[in-house]
C-alpha positions as CSV (number, residue, x, y, z in Angstrom):
1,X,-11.5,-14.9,-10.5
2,X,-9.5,-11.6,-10.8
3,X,-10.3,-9.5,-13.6
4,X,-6.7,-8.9,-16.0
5,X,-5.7,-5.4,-16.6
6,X,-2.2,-5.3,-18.3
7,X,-2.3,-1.5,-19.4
8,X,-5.1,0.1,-16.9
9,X,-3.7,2.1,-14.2
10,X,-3.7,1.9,-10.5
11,X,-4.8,4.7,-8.2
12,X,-3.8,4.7,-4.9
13,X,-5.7,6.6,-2.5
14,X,-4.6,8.1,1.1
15,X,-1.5,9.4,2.8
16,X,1.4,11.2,1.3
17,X,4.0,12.4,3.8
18,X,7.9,12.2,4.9
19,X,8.7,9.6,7.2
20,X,10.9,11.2,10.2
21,X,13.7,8.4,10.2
22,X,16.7,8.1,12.3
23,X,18.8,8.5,9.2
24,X,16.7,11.7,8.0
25,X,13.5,12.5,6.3
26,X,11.8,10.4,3.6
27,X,8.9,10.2,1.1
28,X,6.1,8.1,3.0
29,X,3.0,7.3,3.2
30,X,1.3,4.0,2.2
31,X,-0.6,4.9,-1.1
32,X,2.5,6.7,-2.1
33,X,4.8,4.2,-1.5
34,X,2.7,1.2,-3.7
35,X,2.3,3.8,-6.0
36,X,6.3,4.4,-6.4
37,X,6.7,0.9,-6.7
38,X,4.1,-0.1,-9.2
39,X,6.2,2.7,-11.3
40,X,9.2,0.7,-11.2
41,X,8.0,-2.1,-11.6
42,X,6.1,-0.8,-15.3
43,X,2.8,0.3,-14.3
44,X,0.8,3.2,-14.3
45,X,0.0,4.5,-10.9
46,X,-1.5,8.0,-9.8
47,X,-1.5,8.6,-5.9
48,X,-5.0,10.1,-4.6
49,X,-3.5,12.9,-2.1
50,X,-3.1,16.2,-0.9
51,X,-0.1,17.9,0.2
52,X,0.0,21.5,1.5
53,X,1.4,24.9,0.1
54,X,4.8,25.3,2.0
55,X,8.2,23.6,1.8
56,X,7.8,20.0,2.6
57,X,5.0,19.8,0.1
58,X,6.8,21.5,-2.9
59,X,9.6,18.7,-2.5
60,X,7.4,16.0,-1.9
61,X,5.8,16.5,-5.4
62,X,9.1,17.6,-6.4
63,X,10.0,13.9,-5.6
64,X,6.8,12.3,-7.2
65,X,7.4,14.5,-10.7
66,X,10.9,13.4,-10.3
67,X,10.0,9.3,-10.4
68,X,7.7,10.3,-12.9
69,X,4.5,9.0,-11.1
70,X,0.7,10.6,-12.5
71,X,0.7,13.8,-10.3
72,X,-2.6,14.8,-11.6
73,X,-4.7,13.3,-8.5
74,X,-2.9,14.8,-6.0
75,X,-3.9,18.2,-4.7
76,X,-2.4,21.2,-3.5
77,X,-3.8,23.1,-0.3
78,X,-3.0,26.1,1.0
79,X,-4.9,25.7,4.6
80,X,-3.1,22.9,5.9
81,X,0.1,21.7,6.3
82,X,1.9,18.7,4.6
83,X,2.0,15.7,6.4
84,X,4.9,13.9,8.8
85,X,5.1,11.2,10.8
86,X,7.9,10.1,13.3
87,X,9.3,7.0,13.2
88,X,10.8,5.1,15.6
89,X,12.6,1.6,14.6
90,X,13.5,-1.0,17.0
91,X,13.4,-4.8,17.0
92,X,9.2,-4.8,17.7
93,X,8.7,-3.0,14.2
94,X,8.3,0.8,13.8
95,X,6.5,2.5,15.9
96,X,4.6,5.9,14.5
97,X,3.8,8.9,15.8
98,X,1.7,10.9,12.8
99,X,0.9,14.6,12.8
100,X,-3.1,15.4,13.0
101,X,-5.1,17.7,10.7
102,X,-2.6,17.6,7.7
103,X,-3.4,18.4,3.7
104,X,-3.7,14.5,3.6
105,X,-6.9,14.5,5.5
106,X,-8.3,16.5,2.8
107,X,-8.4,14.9,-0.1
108,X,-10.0,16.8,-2.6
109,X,-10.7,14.9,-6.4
110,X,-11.5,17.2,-9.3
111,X,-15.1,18.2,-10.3
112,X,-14.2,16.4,-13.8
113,X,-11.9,13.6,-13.1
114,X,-9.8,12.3,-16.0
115,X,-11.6,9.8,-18.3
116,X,-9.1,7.1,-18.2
117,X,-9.9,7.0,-13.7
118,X,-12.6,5.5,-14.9
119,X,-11.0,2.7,-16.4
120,X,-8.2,2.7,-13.9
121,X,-7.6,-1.6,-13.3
122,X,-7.2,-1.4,-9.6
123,X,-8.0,1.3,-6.5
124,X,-5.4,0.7,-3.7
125,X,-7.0,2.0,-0.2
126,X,-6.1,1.6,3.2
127,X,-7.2,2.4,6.6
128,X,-5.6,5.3,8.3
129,X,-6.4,8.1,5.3
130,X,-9.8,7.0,6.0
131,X,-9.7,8.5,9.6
132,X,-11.5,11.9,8.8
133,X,-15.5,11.7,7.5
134,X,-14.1,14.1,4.4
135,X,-12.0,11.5,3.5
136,X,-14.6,8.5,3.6
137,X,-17.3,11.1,1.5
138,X,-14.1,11.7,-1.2
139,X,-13.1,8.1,-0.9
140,X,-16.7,6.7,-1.8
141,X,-17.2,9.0,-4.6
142,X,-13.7,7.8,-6.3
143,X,-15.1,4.1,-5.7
144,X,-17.9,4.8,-8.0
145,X,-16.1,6.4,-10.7
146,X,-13.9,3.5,-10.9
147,X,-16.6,0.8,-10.0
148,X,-15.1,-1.6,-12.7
149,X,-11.5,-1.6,-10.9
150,X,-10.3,-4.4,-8.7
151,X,-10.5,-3.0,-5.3
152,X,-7.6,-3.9,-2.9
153,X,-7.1,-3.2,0.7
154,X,-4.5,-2.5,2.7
155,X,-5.4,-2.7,6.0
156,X,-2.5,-0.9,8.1
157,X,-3.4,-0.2,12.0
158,X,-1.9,2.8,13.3
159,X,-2.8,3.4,16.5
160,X,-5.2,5.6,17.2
161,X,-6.3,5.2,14.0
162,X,-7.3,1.6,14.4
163,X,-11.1,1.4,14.7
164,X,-12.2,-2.5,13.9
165,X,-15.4,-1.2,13.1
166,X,-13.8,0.9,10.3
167,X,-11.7,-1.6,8.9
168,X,-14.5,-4.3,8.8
169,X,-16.6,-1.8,6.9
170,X,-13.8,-1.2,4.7
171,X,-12.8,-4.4,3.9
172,X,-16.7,-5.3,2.9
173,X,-16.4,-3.4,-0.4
174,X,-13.1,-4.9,-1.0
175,X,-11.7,-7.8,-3.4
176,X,-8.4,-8.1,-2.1
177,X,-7.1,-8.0,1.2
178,X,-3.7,-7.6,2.2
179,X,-2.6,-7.7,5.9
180,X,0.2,-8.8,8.2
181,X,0.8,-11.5,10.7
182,X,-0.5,-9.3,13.8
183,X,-3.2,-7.6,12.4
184,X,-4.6,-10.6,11.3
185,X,-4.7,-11.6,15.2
186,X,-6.1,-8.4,16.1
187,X,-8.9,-8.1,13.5
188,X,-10.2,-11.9,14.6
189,X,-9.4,-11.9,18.0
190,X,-7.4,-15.4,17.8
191,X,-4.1,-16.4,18.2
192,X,-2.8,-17.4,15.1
193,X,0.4,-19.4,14.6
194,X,2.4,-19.0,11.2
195,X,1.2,-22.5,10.6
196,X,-2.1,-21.3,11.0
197,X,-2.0,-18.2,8.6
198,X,-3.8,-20.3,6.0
199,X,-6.8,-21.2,8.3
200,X,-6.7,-17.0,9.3
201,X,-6.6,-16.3,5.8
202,X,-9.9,-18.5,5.2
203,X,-11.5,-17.2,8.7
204,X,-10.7,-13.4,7.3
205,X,-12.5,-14.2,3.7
206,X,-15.6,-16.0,5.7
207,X,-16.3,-13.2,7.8
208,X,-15.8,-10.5,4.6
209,X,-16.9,-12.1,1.9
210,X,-13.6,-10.8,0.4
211,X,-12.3,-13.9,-1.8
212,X,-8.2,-13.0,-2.0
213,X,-6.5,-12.8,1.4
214,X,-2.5,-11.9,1.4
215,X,-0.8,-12.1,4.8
216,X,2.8,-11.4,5.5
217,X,4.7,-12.2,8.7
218,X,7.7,-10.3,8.2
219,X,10.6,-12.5,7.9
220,X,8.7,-15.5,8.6
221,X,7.7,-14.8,5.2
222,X,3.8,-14.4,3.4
223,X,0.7,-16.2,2.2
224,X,-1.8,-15.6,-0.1
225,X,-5.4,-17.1,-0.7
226,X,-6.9,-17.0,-4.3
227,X,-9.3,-18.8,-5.9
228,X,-9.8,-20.9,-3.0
229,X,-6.3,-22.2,-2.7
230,X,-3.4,-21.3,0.1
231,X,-0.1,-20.4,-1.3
232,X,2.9,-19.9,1.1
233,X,6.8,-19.2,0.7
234,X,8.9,-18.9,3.5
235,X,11.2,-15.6,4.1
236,X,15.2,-15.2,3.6
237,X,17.9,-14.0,6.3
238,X,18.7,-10.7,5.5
239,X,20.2,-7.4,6.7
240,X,17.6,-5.1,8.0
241,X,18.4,-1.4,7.8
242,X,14.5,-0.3,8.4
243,X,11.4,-2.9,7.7
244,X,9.6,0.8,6.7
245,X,7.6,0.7,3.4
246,X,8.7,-3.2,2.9
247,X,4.9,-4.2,3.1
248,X,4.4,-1.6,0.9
249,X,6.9,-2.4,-1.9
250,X,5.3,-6.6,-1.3
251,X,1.8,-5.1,-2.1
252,X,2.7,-3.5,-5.5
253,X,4.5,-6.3,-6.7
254,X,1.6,-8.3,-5.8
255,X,-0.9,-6.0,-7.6
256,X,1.8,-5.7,-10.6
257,X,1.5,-9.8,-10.8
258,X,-2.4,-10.4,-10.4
259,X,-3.0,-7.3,-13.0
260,X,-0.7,-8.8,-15.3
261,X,-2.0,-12.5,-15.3
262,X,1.5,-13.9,-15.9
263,X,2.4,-15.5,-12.6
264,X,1.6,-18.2,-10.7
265,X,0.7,-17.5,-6.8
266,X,3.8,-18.6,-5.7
267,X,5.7,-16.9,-8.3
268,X,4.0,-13.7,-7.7
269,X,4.8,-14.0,-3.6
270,X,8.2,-15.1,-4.5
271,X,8.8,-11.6,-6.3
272,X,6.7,-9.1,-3.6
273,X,8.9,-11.1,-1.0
274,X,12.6,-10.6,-3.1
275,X,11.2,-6.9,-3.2
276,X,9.9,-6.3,-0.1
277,X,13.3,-7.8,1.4
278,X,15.3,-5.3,-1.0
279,X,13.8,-2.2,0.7
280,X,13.8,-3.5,4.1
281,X,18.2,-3.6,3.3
282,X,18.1,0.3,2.2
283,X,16.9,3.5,4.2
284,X,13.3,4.3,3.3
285,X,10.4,3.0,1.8
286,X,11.5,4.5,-1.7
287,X,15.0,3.2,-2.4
288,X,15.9,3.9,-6.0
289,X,16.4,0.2,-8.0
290,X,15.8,-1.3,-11.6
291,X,14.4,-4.6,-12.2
292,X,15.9,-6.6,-15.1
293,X,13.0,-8.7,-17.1
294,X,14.1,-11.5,-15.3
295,X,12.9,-10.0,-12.1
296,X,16.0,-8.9,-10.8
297,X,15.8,-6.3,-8.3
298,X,19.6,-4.1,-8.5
299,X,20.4,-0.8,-6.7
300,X,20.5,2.3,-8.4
301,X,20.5,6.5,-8.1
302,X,18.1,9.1,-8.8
């Protein structure tokens, strides 16, 4: 069973970047991106990052201050650069091509963290911010501060940065793990059809000892395993504009519904679907929206 945590926050640990897009720069970066979400959808989040000393990174946290996310995790550096990657969309997904050596790589947490990281009610990691051996060291130390929170994992394979032997050691320590069609393939070295999701879902939490399995397959639609029980709902037609930070916006949702306790399984993939769908339609993975307290997800301005 998943612990509750209605008023604990979330931190979110890894990249924080723009996102080089056909249709301009953008805020990016995985751990950002949940983090921006869980925000609008009512929680506390803090993103675990660095950005560097020059342009790009003042408007980044320019941004973050802006949406009114916990800046206090993320770090300024004034010997390397802030972080880009560029995008390139087509009908086979995104493909990436992400700057090395960047202020993200070197995450640095305070000597005296603030007492309430402790009692934060989730840790949001993924794989790619996890690519330099400072990382991992700063990344372990923030998993025992928080040792209480629920540990979530988003695995997210960005070649080069794809080692299976990281992400299997990564996804041992975790309690939810969230993945998409492909990687799912990858990881377990099987053909899975979407049919089939459940029985990679089960073959995924055998082989980590990780009970909660989430995998998406795009428009296909998205699954999740917990407490021993496959729960699917099939995707809607839409008008993609860029699929960029959609798995991102579906993850915070999720987290936002398993924290909360409210939701049923489906209910909870029915809402990280309607939201992943409504950034998929905009530019970005941060389009600015409301929710209603129905759930309903409208456009809006910053």
């Amino acid at each position: 069973m998943i612990k509750r945590n209605v008023r604990a926050a979330v931190l979110c640990f890894g990249e924080m970047l723009w996102d080089s897009l056909p249709g301009g720069l953008f805020p990016g970066g995985a751990p950002m991106n949940v983090a921006y979400h869980l925000h609008q959808l009512g929680r506390r989040a803090a993103p675990v990052s660095a950005v560097g000393k020059d342009a790009l990174g003042d408007e980044l946290f320019r941004r973050v201050n802006g949406w009114g996310l916990d800046t206090s995790l993320i770090r300024t550096r004034d010997d390397k650069p802030t972080g880009w990657v560029r995008v390139k969309t087509g009908h086979a997904g995104p493909a990436y091509d992400i700057m090395k050596n960047v202020a993200w790589d070197w995450i640095e947490l305070p000597k005296n963290p603030p007492g309430w990281v402790k009692q934060a009610g989730a840790l949001i990691f993924g794989s790619l911010a996890q690519r330099a051996t400072h990382n991992r060291k700063q990344f372990k130390r923030l998993r025992g501060l928080c040792g209480n929170a629920l540990k979530i994992f988003d695995v997210n394979l960005r070649p080069p940065y794809d080692s299976p032997e990281l992400v299997w050691s990564l996804a041992q320590s975790a309690d939810v793990i969230k993945l998409n069609h492909d990687e799912a393939t990858r990881l377990l070295k099987r053909n899975y059809s979407v049919k089939q999701l459940g029985l990679a879902a089960r073959d995924l939490s055998q082989k980590t000892n990780c009970p909660h399995i989430c995998i998406t397959a795009g428009s296909k639609g998205a699954g999740l395993l917990l407490d021993s029980h496959w729960n699917w709902v099939p995707g809607n037609p839409i008008k993609v504009k860029d699929t960029v930070g959609a798995g991102d916006s579906f993850l915070a949702a999720l987290v936002h519904g398993l924290l909360a306790g409210d939701q049923s399984a489906p209910d909870m993939l029915t809402r990280a679907r309607s939201l992943a769908e409504f950034v998929a339609a905009h530019d970005g993975a941060t389009p600015a929206y409301t929710v209603s307290s129905a759930g309903k997800i409208r456009a809006a301005k910053f």
